[in-house]
Backbone bond lengths (Angstrom), bond angles and torsions (degrees), N, CA, C in turn:
res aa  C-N    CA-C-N  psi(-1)  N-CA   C-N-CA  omega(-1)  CA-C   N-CA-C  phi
1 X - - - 1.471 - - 1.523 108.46 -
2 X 1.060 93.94 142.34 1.982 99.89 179.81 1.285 105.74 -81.83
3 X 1.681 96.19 143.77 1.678 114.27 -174.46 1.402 101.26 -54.32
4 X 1.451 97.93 -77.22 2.082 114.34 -172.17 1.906 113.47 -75.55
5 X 0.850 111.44 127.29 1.347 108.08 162.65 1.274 128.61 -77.86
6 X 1.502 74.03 24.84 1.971 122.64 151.73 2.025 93.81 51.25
7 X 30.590 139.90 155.56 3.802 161.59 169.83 2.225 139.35 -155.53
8 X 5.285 159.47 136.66 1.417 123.02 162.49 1.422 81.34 -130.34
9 X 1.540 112.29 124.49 1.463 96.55 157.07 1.432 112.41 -61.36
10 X 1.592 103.30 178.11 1.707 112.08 172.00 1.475 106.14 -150.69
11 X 1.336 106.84 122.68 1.440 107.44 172.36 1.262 129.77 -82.47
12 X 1.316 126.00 0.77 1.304 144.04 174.31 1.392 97.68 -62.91
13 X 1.257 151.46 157.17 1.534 161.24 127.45 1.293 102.89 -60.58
14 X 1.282 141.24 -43.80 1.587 141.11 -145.66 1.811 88.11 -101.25
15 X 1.356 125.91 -6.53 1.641 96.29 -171.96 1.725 78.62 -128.47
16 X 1.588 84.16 140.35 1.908 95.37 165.81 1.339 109.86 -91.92
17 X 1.355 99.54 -175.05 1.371 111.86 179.56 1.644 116.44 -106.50
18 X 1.265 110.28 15.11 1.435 136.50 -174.53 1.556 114.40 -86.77
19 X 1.067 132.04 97.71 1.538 128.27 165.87 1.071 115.14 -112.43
20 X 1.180 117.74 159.99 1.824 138.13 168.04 1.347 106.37 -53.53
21 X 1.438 126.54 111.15 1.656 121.71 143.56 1.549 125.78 -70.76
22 X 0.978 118.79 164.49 2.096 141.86 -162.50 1.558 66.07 -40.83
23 X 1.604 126.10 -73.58 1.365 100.51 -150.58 1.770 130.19 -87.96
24 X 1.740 98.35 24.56 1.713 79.62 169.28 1.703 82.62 106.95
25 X 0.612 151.08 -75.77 1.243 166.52 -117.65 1.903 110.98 -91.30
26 X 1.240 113.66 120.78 1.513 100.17 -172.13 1.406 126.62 -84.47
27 X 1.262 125.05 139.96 0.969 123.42 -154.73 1.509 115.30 -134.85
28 X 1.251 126.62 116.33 1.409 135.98 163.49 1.656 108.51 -29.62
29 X 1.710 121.14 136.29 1.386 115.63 138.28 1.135 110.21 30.04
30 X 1.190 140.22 137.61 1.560 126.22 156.86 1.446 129.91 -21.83
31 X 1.014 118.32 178.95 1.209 128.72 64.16 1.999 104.86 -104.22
32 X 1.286 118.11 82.82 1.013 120.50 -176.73 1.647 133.67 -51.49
33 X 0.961 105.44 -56.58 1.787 102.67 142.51 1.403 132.53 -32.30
34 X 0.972 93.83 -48.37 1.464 112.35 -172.59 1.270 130.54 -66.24
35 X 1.946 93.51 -56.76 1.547 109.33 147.64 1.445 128.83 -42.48
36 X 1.924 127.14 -41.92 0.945 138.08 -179.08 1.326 111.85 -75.97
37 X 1.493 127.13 2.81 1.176 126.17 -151.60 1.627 97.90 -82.79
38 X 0.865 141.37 151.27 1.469 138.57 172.89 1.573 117.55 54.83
39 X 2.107 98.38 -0.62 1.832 76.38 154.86 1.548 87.25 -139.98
40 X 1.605 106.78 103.42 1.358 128.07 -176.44 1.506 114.77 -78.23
41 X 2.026 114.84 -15.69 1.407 104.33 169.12 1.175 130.49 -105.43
42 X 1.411 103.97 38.06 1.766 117.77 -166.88 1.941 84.26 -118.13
43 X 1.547 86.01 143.35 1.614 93.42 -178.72 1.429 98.62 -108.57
44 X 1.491 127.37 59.84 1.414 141.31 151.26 1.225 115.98 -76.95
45 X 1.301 141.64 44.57 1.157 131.19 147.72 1.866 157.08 8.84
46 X 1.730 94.03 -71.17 0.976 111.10 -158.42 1.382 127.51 68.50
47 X 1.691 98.69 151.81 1.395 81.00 -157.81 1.932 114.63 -93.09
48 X 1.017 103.40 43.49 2.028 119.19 161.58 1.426 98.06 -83.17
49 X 1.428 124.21 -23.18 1.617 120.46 -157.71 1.617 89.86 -144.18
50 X 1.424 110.06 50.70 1.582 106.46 163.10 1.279 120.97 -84.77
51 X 1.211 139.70 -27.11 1.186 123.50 165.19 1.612 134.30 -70.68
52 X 0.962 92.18 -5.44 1.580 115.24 176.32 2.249 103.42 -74.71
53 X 1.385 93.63 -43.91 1.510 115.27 -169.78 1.875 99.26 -12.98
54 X 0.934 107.11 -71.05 1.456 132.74 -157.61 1.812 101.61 -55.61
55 X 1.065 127.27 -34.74 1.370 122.79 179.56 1.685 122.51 -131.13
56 X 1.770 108.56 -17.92 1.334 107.71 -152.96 1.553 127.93 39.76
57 X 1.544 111.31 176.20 1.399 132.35 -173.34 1.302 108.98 -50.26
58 X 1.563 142.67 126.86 1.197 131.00 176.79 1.815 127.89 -56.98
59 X 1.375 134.16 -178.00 1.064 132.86 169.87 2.069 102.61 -58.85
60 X 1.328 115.60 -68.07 1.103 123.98 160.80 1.581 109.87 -13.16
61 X 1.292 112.16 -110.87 1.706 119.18 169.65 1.726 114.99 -20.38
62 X 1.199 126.06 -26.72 1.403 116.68 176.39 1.777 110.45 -101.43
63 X 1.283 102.93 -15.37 1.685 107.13 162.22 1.554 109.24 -72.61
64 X 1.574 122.89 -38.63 1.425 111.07 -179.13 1.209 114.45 -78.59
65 X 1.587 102.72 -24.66 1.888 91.25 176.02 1.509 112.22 -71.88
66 X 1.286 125.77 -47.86 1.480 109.03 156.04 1.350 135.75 -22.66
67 X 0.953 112.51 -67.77 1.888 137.21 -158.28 2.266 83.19 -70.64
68 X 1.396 109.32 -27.97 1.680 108.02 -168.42 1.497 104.02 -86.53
69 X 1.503 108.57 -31.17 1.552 114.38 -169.78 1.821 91.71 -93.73
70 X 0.617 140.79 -41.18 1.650 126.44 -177.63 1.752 111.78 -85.54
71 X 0.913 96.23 -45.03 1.809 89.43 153.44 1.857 111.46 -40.73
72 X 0.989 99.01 -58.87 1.820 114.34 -174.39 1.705 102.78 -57.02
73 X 1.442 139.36 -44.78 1.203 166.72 -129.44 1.578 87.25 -107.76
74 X 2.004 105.30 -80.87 1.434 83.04 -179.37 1.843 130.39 -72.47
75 X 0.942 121.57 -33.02 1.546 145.57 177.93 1.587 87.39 -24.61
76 X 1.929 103.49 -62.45 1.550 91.98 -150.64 1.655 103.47 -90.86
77 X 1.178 125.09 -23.05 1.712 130.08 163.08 1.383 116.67 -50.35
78 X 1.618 124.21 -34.78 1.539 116.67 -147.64 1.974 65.54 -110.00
79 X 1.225 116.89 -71.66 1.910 116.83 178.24 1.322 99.07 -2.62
80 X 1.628 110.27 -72.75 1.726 109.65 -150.86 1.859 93.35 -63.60
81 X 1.226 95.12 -39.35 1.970 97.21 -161.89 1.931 88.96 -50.96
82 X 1.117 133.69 -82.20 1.026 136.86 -152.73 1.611 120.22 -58.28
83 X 1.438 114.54 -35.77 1.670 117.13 174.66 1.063 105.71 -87.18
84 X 1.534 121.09 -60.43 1.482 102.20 -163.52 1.702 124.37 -49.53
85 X 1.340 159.79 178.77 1.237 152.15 -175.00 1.803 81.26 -118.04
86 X 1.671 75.23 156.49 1.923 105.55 179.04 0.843 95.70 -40.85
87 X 1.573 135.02 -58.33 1.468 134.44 -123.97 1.676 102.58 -75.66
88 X 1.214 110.47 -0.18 1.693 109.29 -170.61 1.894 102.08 -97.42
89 X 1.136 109.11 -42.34 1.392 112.58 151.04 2.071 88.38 120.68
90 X 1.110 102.59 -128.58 1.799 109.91 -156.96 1.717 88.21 -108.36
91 X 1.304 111.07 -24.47 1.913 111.65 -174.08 1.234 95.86 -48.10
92 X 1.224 125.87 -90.75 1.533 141.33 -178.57 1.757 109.47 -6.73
93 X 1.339 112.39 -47.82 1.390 114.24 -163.42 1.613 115.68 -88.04
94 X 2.026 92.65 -37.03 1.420 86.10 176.53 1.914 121.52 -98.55
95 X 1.263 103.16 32.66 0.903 110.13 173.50 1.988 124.45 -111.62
96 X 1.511 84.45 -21.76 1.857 96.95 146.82 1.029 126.16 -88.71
97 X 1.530 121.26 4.31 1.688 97.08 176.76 1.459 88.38 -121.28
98 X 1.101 123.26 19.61 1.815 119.58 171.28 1.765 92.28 -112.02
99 X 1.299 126.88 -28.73 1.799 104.89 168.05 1.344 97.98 -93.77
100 X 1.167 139.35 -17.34 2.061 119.32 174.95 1.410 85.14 -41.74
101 X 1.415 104.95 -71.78 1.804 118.84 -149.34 1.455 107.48 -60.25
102 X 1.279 119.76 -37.84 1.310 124.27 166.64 1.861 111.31 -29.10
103 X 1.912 92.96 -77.52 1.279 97.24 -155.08 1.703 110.58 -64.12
104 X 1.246 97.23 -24.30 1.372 121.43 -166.33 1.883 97.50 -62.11
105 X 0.971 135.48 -76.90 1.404 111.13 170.69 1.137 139.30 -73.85
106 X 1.704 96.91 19.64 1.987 96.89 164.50 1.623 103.14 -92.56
107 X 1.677 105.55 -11.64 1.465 105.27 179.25 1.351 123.67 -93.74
108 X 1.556 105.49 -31.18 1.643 98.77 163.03 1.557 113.18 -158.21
109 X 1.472 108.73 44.99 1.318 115.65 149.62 1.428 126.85 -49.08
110 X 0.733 121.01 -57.15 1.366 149.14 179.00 2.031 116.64 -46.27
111 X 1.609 84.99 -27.76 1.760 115.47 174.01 1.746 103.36 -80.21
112 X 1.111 113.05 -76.67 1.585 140.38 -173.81 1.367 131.36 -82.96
113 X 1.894 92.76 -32.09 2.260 91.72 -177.65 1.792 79.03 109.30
114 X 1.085 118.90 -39.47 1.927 111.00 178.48 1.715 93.22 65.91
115 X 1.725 119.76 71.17 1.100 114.70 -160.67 1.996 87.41 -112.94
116 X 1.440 120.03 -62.64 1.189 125.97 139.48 1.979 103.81 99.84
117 X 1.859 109.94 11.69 0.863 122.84 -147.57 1.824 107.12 -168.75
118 X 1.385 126.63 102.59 1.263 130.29 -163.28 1.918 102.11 -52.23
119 X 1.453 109.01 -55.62 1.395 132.88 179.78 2.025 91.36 -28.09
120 X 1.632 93.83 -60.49 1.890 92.12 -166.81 1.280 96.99 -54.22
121 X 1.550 99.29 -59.70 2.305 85.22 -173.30 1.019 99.24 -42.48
122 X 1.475 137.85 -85.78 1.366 115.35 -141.60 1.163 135.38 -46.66
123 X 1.596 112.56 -18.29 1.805 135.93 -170.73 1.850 90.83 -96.87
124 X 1.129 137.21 -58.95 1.498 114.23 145.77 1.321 149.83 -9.87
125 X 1.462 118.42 -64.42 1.475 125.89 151.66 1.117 128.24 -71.38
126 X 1.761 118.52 -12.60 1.738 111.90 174.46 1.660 85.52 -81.38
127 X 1.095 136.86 -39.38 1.498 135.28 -168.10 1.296 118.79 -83.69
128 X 1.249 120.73 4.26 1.586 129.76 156.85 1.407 108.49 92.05
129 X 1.413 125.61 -1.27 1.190 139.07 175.03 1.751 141.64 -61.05
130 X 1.470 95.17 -25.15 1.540 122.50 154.06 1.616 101.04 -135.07
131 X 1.862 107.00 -177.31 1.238 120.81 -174.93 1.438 101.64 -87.35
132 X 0.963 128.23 157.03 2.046 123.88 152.76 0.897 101.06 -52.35
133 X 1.524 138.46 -39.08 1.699 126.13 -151.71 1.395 95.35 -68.76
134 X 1.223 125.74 -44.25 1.684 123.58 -165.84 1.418 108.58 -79.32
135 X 1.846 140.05 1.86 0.879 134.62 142.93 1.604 138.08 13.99
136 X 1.247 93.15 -112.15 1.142 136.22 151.51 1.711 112.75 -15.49
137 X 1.332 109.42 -88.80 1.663 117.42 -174.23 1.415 91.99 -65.17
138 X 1.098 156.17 -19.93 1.673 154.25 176.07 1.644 86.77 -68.32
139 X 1.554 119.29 -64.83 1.391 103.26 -175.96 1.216 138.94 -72.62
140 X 1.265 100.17 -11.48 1.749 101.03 155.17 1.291 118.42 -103.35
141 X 1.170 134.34 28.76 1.309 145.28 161.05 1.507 91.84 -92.94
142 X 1.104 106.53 -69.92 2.554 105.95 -177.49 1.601 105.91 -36.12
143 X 1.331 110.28 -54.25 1.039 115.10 -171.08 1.716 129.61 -74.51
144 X 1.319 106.40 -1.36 1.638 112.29 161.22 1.258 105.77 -95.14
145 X 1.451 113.24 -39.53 1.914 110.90 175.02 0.963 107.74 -67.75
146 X 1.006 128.60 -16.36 2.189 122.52 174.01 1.524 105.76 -87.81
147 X 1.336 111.75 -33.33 1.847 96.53 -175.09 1.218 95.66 -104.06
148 X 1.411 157.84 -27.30 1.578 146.38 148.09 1.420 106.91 -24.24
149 X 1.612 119.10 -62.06 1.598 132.72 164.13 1.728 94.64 -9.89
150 X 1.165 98.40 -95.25 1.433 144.41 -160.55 1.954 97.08 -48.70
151 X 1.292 130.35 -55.01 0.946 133.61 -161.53 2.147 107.02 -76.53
152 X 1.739 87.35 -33.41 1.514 96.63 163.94 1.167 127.10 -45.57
153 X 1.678 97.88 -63.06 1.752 102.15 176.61 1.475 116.48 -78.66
154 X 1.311 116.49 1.56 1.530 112.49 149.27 1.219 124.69 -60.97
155 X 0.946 136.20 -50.20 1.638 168.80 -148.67 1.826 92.85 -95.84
156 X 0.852 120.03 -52.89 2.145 111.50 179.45 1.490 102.36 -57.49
157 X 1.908 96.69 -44.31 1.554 79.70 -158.30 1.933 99.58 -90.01
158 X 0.654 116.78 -36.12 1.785 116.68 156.46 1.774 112.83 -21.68
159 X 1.427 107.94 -65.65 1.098 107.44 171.44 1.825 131.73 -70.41
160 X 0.907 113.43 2.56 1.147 147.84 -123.80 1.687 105.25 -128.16
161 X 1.454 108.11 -35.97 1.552 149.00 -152.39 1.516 92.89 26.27
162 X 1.570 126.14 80.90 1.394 133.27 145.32 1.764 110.75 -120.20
163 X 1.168 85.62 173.44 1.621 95.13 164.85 1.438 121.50 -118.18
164 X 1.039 147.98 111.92 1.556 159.80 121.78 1.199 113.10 -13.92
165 X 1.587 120.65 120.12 1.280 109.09 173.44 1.435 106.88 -106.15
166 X 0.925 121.24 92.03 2.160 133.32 -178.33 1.804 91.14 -58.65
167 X 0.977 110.23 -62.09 1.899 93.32 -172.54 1.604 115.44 -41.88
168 X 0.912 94.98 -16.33 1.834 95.61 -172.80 1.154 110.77 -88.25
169 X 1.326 117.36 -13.85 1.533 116.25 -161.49 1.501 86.29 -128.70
170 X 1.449 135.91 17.33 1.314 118.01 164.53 1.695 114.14 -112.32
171 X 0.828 119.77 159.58 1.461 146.31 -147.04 1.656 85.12 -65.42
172 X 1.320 119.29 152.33 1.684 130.86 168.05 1.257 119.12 160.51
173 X 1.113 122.90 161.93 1.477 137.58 -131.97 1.944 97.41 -138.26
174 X 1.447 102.58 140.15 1.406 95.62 174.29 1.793 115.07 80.42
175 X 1.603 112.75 -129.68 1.467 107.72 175.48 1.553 120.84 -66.82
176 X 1.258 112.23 -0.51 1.456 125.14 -166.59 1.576 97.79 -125.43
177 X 1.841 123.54 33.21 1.081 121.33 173.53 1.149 98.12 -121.34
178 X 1.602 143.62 128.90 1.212 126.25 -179.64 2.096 99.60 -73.92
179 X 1.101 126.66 -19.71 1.040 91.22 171.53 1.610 99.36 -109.08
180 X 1.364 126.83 69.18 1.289 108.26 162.34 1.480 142.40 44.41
181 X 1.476 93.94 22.27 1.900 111.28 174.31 1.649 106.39 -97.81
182 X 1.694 92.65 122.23 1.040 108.38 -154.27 2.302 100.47 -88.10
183 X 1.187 112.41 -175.09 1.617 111.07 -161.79 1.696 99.90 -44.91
184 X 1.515 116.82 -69.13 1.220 110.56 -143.52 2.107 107.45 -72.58
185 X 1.407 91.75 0.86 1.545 110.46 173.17 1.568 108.34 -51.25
186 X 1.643 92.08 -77.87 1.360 138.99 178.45 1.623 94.00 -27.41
187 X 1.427 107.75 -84.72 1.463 102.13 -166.58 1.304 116.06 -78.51
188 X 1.344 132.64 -7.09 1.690 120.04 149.32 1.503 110.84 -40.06
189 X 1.488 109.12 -55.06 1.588 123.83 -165.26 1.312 105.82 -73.73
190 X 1.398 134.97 -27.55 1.005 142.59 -177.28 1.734 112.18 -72.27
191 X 1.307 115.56 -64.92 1.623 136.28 170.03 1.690 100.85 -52.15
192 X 1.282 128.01 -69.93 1.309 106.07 164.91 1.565 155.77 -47.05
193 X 1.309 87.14 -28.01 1.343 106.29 177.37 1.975 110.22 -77.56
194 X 1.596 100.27 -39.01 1.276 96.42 179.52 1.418 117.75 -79.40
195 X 1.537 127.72 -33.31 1.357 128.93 153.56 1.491 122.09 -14.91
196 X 1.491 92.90 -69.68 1.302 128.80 -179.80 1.520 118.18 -27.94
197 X 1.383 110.00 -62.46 1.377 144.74 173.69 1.339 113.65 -58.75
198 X 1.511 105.88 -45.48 2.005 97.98 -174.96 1.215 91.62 -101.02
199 X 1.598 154.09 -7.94 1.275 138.49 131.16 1.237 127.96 -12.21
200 X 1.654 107.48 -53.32 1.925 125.52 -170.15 1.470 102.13 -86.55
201 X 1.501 126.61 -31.73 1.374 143.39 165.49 1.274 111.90 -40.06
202 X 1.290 99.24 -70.12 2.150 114.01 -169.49 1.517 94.20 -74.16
203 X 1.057 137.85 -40.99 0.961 140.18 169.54 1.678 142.28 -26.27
204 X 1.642 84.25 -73.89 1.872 96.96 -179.61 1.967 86.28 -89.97
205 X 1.214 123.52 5.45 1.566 91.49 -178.92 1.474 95.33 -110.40
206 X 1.131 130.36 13.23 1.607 142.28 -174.32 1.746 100.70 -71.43
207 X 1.346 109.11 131.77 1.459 115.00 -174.91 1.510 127.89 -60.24
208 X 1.621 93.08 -21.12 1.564 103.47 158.40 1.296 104.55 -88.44
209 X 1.390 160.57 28.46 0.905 132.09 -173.78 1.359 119.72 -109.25
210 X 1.217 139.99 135.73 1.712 140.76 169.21 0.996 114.40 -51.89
211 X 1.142 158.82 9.38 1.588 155.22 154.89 1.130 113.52 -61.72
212 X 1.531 146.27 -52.41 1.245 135.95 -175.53 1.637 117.47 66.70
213 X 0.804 97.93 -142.96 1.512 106.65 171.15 1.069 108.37 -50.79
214 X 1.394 132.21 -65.71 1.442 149.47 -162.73 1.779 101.61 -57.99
215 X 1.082 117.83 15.69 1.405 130.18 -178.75 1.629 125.30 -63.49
216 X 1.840 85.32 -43.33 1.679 101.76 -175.86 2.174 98.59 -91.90
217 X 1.423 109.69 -7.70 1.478 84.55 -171.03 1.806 88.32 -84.94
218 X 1.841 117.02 -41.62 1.510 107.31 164.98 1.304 117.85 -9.05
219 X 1.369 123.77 -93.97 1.422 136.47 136.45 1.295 108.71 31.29
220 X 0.757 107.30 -90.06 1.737 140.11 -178.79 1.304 118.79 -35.86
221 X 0.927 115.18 -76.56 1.430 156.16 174.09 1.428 95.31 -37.15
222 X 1.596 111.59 -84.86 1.501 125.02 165.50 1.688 119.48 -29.20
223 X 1.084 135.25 -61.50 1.252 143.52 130.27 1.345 120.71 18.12
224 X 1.919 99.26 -76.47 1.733 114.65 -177.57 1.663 92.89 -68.25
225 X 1.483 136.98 -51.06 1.183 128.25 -152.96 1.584 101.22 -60.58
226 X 1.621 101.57 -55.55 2.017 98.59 -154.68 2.327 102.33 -66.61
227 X 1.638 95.79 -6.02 1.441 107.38 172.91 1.638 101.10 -44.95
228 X 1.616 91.99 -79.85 1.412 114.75 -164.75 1.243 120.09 -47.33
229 X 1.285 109.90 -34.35 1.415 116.32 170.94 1.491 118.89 -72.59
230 X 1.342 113.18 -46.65 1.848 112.48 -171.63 1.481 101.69 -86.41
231 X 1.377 133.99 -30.83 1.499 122.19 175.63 1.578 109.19 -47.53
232 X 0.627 168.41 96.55 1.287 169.00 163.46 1.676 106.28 162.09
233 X 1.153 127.69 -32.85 1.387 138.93 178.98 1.624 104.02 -79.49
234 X 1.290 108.30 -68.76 1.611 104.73 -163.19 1.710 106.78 -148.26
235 X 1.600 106.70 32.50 1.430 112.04 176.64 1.272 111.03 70.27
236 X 1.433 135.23 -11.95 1.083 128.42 -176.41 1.669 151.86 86.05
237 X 1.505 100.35 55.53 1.364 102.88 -139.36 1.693 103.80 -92.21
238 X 1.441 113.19 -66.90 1.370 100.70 -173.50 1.495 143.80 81.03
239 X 1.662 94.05 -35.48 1.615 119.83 -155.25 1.479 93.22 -146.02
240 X 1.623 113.32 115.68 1.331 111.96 175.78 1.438 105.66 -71.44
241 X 1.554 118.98 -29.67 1.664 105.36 -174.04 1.268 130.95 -64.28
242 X 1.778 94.21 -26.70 1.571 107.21 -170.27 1.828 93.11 -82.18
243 X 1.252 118.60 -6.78 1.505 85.87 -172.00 1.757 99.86 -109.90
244 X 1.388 109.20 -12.35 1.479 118.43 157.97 1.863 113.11 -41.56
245 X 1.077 73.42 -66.29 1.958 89.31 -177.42 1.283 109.17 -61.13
246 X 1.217 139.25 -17.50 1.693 123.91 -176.16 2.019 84.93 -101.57
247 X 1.480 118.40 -42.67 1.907 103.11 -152.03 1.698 82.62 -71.64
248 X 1.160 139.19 -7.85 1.318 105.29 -168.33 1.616 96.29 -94.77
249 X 1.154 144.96 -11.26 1.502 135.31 157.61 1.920 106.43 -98.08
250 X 0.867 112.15 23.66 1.441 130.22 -176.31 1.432 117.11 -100.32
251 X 1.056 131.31 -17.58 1.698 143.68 176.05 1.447 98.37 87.94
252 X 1.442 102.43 -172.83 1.352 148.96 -166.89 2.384 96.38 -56.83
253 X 0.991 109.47 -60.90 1.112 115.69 -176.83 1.993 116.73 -66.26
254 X 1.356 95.44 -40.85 0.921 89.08 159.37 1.868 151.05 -76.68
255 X 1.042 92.00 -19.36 1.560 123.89 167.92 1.600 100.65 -63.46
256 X 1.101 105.24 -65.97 2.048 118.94 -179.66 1.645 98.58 -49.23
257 X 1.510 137.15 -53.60 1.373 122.27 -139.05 2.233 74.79 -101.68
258 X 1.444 134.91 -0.35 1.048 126.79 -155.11 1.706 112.04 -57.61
259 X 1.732 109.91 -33.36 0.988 138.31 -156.19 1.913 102.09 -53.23
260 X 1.413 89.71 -58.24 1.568 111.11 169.95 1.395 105.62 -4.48
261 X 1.777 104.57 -88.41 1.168 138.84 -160.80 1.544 111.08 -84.77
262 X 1.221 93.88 24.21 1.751 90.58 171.12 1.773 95.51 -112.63
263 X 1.249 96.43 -48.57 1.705 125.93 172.85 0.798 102.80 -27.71
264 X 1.240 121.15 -110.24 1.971 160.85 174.14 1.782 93.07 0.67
265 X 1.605 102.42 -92.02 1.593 111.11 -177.76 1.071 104.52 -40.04
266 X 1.351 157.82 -82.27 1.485 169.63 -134.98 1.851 91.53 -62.30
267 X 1.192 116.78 -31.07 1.271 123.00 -161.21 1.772 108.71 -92.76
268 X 1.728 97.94 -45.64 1.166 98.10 -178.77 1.789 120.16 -79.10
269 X 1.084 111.62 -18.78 1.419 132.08 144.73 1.295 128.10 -37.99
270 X 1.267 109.02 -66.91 1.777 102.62 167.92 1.326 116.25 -78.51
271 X 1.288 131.28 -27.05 1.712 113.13 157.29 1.546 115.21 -51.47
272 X 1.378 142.28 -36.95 0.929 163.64 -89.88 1.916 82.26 -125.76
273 X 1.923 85.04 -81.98 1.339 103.77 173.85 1.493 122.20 -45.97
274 X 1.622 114.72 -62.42 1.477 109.67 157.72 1.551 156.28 -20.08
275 X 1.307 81.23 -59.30 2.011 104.07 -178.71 1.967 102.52 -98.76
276 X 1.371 127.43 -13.74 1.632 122.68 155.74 1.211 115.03 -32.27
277 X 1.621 143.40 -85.30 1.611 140.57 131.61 1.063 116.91 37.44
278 X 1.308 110.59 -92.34 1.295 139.83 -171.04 1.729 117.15 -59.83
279 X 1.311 101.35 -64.69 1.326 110.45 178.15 1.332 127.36 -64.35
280 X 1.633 118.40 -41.19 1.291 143.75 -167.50 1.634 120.53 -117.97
281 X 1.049 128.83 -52.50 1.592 145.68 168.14 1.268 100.21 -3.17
282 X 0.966 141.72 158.27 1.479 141.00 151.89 1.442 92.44 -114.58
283 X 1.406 117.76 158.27 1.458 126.30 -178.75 1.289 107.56 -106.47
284 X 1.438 113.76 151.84 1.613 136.43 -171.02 1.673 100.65 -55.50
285 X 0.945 102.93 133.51 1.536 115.04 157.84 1.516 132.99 -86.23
């Protein structure tokens, strides 16, 4: 049974304050970050980050903001799962991994897209939002910040002389569901839920979009909700890294049901990325 139920003036008159975003599209003042948020190879800036204009953040610098924001993601999701006691219920847990992610791309979104999660790339590049080429090194950038995460809070309680139980707090389907939702449950709930999520993603960071700043608590927010809901279903995965990083100190069972949660997200992601366009896009004027 699972532990957790898981803001330039201008004094000129003749120049506005209006520029073109990545997509064409005009755009008020920033929220310039914000705007750039999830399309990290557009040199839209704004001008808080004009000197930057000319090249942006390197490949390097957007691998550490990854590897810093999913470190942050799992640290404080798998953290709350393991210290806090049952008796607090799934709140506790999904309410740290909706402020990791929160703070985490007000701190270096703006570096990377603050994606922090293989599932988002992939729903990113089906949505034209990064290149494919950066794929790849994005996903092994998540995936050292999820098992560094993970290897940390090995290491407290090691030193610590306790034991951690990582199987409990890793993702699974069936006897390893605290409520007993069995596979094809799991990854319905799983694929929707992650859709779901990079839907609200592409979404509030879209250059038309009204979020602004308030983009990354969206984010956020969204995050704590699809928590509360899937902890109890399938621990809560979403994020192939975060569930990488708990089955590999997780045992034998967890390793076996891992497949799931590599699946599911990766899946609900590229629908995600795919059907955005289509469904949502507004068309060029």
């Amino acid at each position: 049974m699972a532990r957790f139920l898981k803001k330039e003036n201008n004094n000129s008159s003749n120049i506005s304050n209006t520029r073109n975003t990545p997509c064409g599209v005009p755009a008020r003042f920033p929220p310039a970050g914000i705007v750039r948020m999830f399309h990290p190879d557009s040199q839209d800036w704004g001008s808080l980050m004009a000197e930057n204009t000319a090249a942006g953040p390197s490949l390097a610098a957007r691998l550490i903001a990854e590897v810093f924001g999913t470190f942050m993601l799992v640290f404080g999701v798998i953290g709350a799962a393991l210290f806090f006691s049952p008796d607090y219920g799934a709140l506790p847990v999904a309410l740290a991994v909706g402020l990791a992610v929160l703070t985490s791309i007000y701190a270096v979104g703006h570096i990377s897209g603050g994606h922090f999660n293989p599932a988002v790339s992939f729903g990113a590049a089906a949505a034209g939002r990064i290149s494919w080429g950066v794929l790849v090194p994005y996903i092994v950038a998540q995936l050292v910040g999820g098992i560094l995460a993970t290897l940390t809070l090995g290491l407290i309680a090691v030193s610590s002389g306790i034991s951690l139980d990582f199987g409990a707090v890793s993702n699974g389907f069936g006897d390893h569901s605290a409520a007993g939702i069995g596979l094809v449950g799991v990854l319905i709930a799983e694929v929707v839920a992650t859709a779901l999520f990079v839907w609200i993603i592409l979404g509030s960071t879209s250059p038309n979009s009204g979020a602004g700043v308030g983009a990354p608590l969206a984010i956020g927010l969204a995050l704590t909700l699809f928590h509360l809901v899937l902890i109890p279903v399938s621990n809560a995965s979403l994020n192939p890294a975060r569930s990488i990083a708990t089955a590999i100190l997780g045992g034998g069972d967890a390793l076996a049901q891992l497949w799931v949660f590599l699946v599911a997200p990766i899946v609900g992601g590229l629908i995600a990325g795919l059907t955005w366009k289509p469904l949502f896009g507004a068309k060029a004027a």
